[in-house]
N, C-alpha and C positions, 0 to 999 in steps of 0.2 A: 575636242570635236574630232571626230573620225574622217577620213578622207575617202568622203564616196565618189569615187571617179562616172564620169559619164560617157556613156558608150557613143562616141561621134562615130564614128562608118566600122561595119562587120564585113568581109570577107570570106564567103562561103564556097569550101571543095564540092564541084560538081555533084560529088555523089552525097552531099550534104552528112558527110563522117567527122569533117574539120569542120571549125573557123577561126580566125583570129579579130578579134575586137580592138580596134584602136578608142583609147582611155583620153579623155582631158581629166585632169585633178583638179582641187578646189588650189592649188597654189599657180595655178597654170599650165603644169606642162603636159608631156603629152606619154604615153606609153602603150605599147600591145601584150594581148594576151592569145596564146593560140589554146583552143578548146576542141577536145576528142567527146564526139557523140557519146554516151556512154553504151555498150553493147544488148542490156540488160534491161534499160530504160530509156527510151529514146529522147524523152523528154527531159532527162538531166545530162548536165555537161562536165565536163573535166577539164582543169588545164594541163596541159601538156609537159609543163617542167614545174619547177618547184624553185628555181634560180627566181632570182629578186629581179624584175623588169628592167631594162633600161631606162634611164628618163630621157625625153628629148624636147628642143625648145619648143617645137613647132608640128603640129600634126603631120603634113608633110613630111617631117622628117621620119616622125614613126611611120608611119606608111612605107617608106623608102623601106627604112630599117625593115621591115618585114616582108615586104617583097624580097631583098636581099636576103634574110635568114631562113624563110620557111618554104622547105623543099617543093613540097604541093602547089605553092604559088606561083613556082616558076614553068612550070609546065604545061 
């Protein structure tokens, strides 16, 4: 069986060019993904790195993690 993560809260750059989606897994934990509007087709997205997500126990904790990592968040 495949692990289709569920998208618990998204995070959207004002100018709606980012967002990062916090993941729950089907094992429980939690991870984010940040996504670039694509330029070309507004309607499809990309992610941002190609690095293996962090896992984390607790949504919360991903949350933190990405306010802490991703630069557009903190501004």
């Amino acid at each position: 069986m495949t692990d289709t993560p569920e998208v618990v809260a998204t995070l959207e750059e004002d100018t709606g060019a980012f967002c990062v989606d916090v993941l729950r897994h089907e094992d429980g934990n939690f991870t984010y993904v940040e996504y670039a509007r694509d330029a070309d087709d507004e309607d499809a997205w990309h992610a941002r790195s190609d690095a293996e997500p962090q896992t984390f126990k607790t949504q919360f904790a991903a949350y933190s993690a990405a306010m802490r990592d991703v630069d557009w968040l903190l501004e």
